[in-house]
N, C-alpha and C positions, 0 to 999 in steps of 0.2 A: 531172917532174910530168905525170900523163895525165890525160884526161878521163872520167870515171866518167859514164856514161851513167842509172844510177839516179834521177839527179834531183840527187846529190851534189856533183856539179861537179869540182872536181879531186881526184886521188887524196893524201892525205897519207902519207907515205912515212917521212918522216924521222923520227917521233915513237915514243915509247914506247909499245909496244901494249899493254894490259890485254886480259887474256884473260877473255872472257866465262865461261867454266865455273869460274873463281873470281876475279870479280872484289873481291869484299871484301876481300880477302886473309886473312889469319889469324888474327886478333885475338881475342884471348879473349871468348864472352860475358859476361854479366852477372848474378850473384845478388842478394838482397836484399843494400839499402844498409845497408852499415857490418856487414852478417856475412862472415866469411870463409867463404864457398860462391860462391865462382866458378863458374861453368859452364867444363867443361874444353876449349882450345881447339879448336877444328871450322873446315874449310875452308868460307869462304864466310863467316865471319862477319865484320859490318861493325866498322870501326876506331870506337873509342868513344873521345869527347874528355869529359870531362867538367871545373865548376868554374863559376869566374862570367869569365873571359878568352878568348875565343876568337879567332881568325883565320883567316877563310877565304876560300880562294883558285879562284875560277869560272874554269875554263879548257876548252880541246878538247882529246879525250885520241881517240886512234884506239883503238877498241875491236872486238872480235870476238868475237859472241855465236854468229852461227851458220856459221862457218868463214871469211867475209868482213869487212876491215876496216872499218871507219865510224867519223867522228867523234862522238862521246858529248860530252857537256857535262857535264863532273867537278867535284868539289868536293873541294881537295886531291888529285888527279887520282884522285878514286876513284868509283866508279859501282856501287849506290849511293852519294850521298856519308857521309860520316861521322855515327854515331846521337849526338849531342849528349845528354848526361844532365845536368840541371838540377836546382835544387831550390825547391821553392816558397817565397818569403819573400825570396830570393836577387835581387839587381840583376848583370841580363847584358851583358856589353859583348861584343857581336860585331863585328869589322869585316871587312867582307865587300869583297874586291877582284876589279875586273872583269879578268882575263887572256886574255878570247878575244881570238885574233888576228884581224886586222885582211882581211875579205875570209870570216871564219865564214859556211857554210850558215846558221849556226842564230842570226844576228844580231849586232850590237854590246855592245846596253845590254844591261842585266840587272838581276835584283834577286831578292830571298828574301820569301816570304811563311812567315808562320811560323802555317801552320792550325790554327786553331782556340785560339790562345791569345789573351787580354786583354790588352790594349797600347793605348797611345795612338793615334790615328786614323795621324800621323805615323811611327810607328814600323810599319804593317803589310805596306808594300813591296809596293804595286799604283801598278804607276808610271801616271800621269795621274789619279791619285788620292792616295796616300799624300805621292807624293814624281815625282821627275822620271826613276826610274832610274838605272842605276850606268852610269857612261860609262865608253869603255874606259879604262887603266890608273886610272881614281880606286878610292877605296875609301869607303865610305859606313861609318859607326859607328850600329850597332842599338843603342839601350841601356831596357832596361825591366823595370820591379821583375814578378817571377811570383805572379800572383792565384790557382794553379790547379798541381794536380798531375793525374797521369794521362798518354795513350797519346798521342799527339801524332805531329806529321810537319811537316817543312816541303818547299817547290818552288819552283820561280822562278816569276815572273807574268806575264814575256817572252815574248812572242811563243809558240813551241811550246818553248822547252828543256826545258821538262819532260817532254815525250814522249821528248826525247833523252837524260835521263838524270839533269837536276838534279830528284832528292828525296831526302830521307834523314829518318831518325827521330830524334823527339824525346820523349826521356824526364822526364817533371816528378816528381821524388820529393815525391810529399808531406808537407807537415810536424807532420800527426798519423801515427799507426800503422794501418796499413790493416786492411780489417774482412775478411783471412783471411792466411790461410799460402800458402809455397810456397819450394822448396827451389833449383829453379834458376828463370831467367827469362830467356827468348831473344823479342827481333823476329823474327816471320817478316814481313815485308814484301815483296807483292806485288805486279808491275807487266808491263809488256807495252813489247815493244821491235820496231822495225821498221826494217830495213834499208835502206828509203826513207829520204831527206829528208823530216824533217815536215812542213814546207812543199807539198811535191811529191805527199804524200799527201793534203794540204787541198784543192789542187789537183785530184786525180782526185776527191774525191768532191764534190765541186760540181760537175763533169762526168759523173761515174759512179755515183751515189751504191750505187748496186744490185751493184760491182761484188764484194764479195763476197761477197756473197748467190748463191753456187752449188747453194744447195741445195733449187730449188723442187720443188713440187709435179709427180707425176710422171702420168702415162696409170693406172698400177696405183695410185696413192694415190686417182685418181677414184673408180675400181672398187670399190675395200674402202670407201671412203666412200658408195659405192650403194647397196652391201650394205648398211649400217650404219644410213644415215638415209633412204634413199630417194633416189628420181633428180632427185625435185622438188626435195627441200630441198638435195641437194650442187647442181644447176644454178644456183640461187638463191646459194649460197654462193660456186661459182666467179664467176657473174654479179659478186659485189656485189665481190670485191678487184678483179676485173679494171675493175670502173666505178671504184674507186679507184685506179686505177693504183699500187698496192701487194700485196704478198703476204703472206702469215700467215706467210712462215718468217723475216721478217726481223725479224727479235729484238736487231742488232747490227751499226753500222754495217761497224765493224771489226773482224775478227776470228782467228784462227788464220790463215786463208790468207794476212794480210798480217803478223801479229806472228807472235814468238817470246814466252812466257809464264815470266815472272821468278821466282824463290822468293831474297829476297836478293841480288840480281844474278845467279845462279845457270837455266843451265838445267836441264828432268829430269834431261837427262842427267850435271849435273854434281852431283846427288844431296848437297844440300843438308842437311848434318845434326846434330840436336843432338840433345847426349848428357846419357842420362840413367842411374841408379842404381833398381833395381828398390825402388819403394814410397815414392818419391821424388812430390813435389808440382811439377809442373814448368807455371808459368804461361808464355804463348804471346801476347806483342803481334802479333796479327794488324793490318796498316797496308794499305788496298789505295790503292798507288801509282800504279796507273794512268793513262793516258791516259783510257782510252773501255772498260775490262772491268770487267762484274760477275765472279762468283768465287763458286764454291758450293765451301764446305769443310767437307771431312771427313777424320777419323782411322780409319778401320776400327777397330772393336776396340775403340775407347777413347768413353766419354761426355767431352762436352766441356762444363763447367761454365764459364758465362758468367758473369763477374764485374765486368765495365767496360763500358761502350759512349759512344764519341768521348770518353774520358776519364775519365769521371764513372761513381762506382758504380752497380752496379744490384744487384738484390737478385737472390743466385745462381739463376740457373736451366739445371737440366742436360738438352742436346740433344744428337744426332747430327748435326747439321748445321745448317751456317748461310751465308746468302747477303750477301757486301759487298758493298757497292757502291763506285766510286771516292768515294773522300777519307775514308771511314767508318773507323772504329778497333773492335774486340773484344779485350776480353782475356779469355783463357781458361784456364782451371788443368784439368791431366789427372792422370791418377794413373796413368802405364804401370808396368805388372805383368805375367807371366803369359809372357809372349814377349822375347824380345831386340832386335826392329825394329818399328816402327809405320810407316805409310804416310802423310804428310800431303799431303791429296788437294785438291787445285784446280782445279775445269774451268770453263771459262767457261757464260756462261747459256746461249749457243745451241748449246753443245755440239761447239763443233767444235775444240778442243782441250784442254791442262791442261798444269801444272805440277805437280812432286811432290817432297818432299825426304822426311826421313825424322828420328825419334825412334828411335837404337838405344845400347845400352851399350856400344858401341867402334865406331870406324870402320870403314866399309867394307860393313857390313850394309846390307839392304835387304829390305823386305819385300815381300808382292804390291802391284802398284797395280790399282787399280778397272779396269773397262773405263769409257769415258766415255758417260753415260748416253743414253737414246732420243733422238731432237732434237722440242723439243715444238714446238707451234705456238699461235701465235694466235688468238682465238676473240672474236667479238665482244662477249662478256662480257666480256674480258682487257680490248676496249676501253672499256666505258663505255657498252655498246648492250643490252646485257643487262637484263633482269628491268624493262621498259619498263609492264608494267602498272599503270601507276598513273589511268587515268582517261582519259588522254590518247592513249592507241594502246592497244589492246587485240589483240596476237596471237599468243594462246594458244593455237590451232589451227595456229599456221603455225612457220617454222625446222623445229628437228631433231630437234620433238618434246621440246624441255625448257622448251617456255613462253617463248624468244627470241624479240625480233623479228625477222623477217626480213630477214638483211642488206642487200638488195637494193633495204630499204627505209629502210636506214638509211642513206644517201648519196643525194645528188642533184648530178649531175653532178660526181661526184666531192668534192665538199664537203659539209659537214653542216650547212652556215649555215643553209639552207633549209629544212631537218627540218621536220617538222610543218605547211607552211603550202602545200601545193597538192597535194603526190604524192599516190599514189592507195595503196591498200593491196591485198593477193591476190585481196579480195574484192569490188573496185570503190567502197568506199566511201573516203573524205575522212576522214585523221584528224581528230581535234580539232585546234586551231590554238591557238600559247598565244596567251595575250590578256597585253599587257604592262602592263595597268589591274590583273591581279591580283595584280603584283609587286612584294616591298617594298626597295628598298634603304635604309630611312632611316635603318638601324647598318652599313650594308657597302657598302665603297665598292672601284671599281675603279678601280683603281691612274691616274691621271691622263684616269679621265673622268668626267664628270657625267651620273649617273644620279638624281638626287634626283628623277625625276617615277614611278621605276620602283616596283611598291609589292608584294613577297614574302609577303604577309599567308599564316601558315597553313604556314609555310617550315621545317623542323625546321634542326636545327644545323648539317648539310652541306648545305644548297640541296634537296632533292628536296620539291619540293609534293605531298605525299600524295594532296592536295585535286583534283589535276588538269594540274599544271605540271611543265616538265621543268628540266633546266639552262638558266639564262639566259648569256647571255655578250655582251662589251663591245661595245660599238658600232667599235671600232675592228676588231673581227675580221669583220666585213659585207664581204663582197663584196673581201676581203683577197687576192692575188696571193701570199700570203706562206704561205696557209694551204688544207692540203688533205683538213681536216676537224675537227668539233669532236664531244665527247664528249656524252652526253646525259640522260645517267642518271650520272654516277659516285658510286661510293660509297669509304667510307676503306679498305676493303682490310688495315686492320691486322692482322687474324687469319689474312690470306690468306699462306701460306708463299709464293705466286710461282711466276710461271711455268718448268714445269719441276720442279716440288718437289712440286707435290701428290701426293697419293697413292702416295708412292717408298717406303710403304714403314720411311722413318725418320725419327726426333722432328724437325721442322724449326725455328728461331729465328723469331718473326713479333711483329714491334715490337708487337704488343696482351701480348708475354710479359715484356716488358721494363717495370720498372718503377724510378724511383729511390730511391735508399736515401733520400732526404729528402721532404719535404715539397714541396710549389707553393714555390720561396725568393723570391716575392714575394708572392704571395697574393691581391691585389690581382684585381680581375674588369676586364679589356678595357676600356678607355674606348671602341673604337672598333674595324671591322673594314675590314681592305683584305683585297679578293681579287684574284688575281693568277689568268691562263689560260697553261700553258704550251701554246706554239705553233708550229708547224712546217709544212713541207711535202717531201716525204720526198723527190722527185724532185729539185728546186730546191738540197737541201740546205741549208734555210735554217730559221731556230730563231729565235724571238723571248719575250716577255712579252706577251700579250693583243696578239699578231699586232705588235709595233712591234720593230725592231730596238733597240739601245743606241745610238745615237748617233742615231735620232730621239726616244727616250722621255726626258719629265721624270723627273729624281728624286724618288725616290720618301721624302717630309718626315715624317721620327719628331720629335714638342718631346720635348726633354729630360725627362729623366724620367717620360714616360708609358709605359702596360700596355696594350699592342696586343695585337688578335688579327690574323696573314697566313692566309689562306685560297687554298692554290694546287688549283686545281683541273686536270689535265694531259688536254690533247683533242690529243694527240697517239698515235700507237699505240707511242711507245717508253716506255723507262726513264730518269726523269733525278735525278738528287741534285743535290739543289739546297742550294750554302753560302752563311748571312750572314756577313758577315766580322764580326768586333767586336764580337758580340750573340750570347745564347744561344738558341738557338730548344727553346721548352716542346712539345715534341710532346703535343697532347689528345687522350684516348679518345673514343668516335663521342658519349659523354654532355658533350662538353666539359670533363672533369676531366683534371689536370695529370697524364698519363702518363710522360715521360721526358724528362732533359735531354740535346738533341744541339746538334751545330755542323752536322750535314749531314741534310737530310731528303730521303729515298728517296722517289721519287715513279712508281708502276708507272703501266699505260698505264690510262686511265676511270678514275682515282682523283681523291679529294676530302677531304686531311688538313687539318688548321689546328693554328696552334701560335701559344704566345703569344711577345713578344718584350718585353723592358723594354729602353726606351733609356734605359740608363746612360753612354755615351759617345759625347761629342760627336766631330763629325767626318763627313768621306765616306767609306763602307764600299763595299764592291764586292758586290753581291750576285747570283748567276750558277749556273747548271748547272753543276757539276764534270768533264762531259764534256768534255774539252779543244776540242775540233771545235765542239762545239753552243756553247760560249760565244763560242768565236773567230767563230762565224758569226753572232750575235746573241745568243743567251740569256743576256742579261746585263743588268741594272740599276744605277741606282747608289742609294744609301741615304744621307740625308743627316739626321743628328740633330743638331739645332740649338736655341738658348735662345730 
């Protein structure tokens, strides 16, 4: 046994290697239930259990994704673990046993959270919440009747295993007849793997957090930026990130330079493929498995007809392209014709890498793959600083010439707590200052603090005061150590395809396009509104809820049976998907009408969505950014619906 300098610790030797470029192994996929259309074997495809008996066995499996061994955290030593198919209506008995040895990188305990399905509070495996975790050699018994068909996935809740390997999908057949066709039906599931200790990697970015962010701003990008806006407004721009001590290219804490980019366990190179029959209806559970990547995907060639989102129908609508985020579900029916191979295309947001498998009529084919698109940047609209005229700063003459405020003006010392109440503006004059006598919080409350003297009169449905007012935000985010800046203007972004996507070109997915096949299924209007700030500070490496870590913040009190409105508003300059556990979250259009039902909601940088929630089950939920890093660092709540 040697010492592996990676962060690894000892080298394991002894053990059965799974090879990354097929780690699934062989296993047939899956057609509609109960027709004989199988989908015909393909390497890479993951082992399908299906029934109401399961037993599964968490262990280290040494694995090699990119020519080096590592320990992976397998499930039946497989990585993915095994896609579970279930059927709605159905009582599951899983018993899930803990076999990591004794002396694991990737910890002791363990346990499965099983996303986004409806289960008793006890039964959802977030240990210091559900349950205590699975210790080694015990085995815990999940047992819980299925409320719910559709795209599903489960992960451990431990520590990092899930970065190292425990996820796998999960299939709910539902127990009406779905509202279309399709002839095969393959998981592509997505995820990201790194050859670091996850630990080791939490570790450098609380130390580093910038470190792979290689790709700043260059002498020649100043230049063409001169050209383009002038000397004033690019000075003014470099000014205002460099007084942030941030950069517009960072888009992504972690990315290609430290992951390898999964399609089914599978890398490009192990060319991932399912086969199809020309003129054939071939649905696609898209699962983005991730750690810490979004995933903009495309099929050259083919329209991609969206027909589910986090499980639950939506009324079809056909794109070229669409962006997951971590823990998100799509399913998508294509129709390949016309060709023999199709390219299905995965690059991350910030462009600095992809994954790619293929749709062909017999092994071995491959089509072209994309080059991987421009790398875009940042823009203080992206943040929430944008289109600031409302009464309260007026500079329309200033920025890059598109009616922005000038960013240089939109931070003060590096924070944006202070906005509006002393800095000076290009022209020597004194914004307005909000006055907090014109703010109403008497229906919207933040999350564990007391604003009832604050009064919004004049407020439309995302916070933006027409009248003369900008974003308000908690008292607990003043003068916060935790926070290195806050948003000021956001707006809900639903129509906004994302950064990266505009103008490319091709039909992009934008949650304002998504709609469900049902109705509001409560109907009921909000008794009450809590608004939550996501918070961060990008240096620190540190991520909260209205500037408070998890383990200083109250939980956050649903009474049984009422119809909230969450209102997150995110002043930070990243991306986060934020899941409730236990609870459906109503994603609402910018008029407050019941838009879509998700379990994970996408939250871009200056945005301001709200969605309703009905506490239907009692219990402590875990409620948290899906970024695995950002939650482990704080961004995490707990959620406690009580009688």
């Amino acid at each position: 046994m040697s010492f592996d300098p990676s962060g690894f610790g000892p080298v394991l030797s002894r053990r059965r290697f799974v090879q990354g470029l097929a780690l699934g192994g062989a296993a047939a996929g899956f057609g509609l239930h109960g027709r004989p259309v199988w989908a015909l074997k393909s390497p890479g495809q993951p082992e399908i259990l299906s029934g109401t008996e399961f037993d599964l066995v968490i262990g280290e499996t040494p694995v090699n994704i990119t020519g080096v061994s590592r320990p992976g955290v397998t499930v039946n030593g497989r990585l993915p673990a095994p896609v579970l198919r279930w059927r709605e209506g159905d009582t599951v008995n899983v018993r899930v046993t803990n076999a990591l040895p004794q002396g694991s990188v990737h910890g002791r305990d363990t346990s499965i959270h099983w996303h986004g399905i409806l289960l008793p509070a006890d039964m959802d495996g977030v240990p210091g919440m559900s349950f205590d975790g699975i210790a080694p050699g015990e085995t815990w018994h999940y047992r819980f009747t299925l409320r719910q068909g559709g795209t599903y996935w489960y992960h451990s809740h431990s520590g990092f295993q899930e970065q190292a390997g425990l996820y796998g999908a999960l299939i709910v057949d539902p127990a009406e007849p779905e509202p279309f066709a399709f002839d095969r039906d393959y998981v592509v599931m997505l995820s990201d793997w790194t050859d670091m200790a996850p630990a080791a990697l939490f570790r450098r970015l609380k130390k580093m957090a910038m470190h792979d962010n290689t790709y700043q701003r260059t002498v020649t990008d100043f230049l063409r930026d001169a050209r383009r806006d002038g000397l004033k407004a690019t000075l003014a721009d470099r000014r205002a990130w460099g007084t942030m001590r941030m950069t517009p290219t960072d888009l992504s804490d972690v990315n290609a330079h430290t992951y390898t980019y999964l399609m089914n366990g599978t890398t490009a190179l192990g060319n991932w493929t399912g086969l199809f029959r020309s003129g054939e209806k071939v649905r696609l559970r898209f699962i983005n498995a991730s750690a810490m990547t979004y995933f903009d995907v495309r099929i050259p060639g083919l329209k991609l007809r969206v027909v589910a989102a986090d499980g639950q129908y939506v009324h079809p609508v056909s794109v070229d392209e669409f962006r997951i985020a971590p823990a998100e579900t799509y399913d998508i029916i294509v129709e390949p014709s016309g060709q023999d191979a199709f390219t299905i295309f995965a690059q991350d947001m910030g462009r600095t890498g992809y994954v790619s498998g293929t749709l062909a009529v017999r092994e071995g084919l491959r089509a072209p793959v994309p080059d991987v698109d421009p790398r875009p940047l940042l823009t203080m609209d992206d943040m929430g600083h944008g289109g600031m005229g409302h009464g309260a700063m007026d500079h329309a003459s200033h920025g890059a010439g598109q009616g922005r405020a000038p960013p240089s003006k939109l931070m003060e010392g590096g924070c944006g707590a202070n906005m509006g109440h002393g800095d000076q503006d290009a022209k020597g004059k004194e914004p307005a200052a909000m006055d907090p006598s014109t703010m109403n919080h008497a229906d919207t409350e933040h999350a564990g603090m007391d604003h009832a003297g604050m009064n919004h009169a004049g407020m439309d449905h995302f916070g933006m005061n027409h009248a003369g007012g900008m974003q308000s935000h908690p008292d607990s985010e003043r003068g916060n150590p935790l926070i290195d800046m806050q948003t000021m203007a956001p707006v809900p972004k639903l129509d906004d395809p994302g950064i990266g996507l505009r103008g490319n070109g091709r039909e992009v997915l934008r949650y304002a396009m998504l709609r469900s096949l049902f109705e509001d299924p409560d109907g009921r209007e909000p008794g009450r509104t809590v608004e939550l700030h996501l918070t961060g500070h990008m240096e620190k490496f540190a991520w909260s809820f209205d500037g408070m870590k998890f383990d200083d913040a109250e939980p956050l009190r649903l009474n049984y049976g009422e119809r909230m409105r969450i209102t997150l508003v995110n002043d930070t300059m990243m991306t986060h998907p934020i899941h409730l556990h236990g609870l459906w979250s109503d994603l609402e259009d910018e008029q407050g009408e019941f838009l879509v039902r998700k379990h994970t909601i996408d939250m871009p940088p200056g945005s301001k969505r709200s969605y309703r929630v009905r506490a239907d089950a009692l219990g402590r939920w875990a409620y948290h950014c899906h970024l695995l890093y950002h939650m482990e660092s704080g961004m995490m709540r707990e959620v406690r619906v009580v009688e």
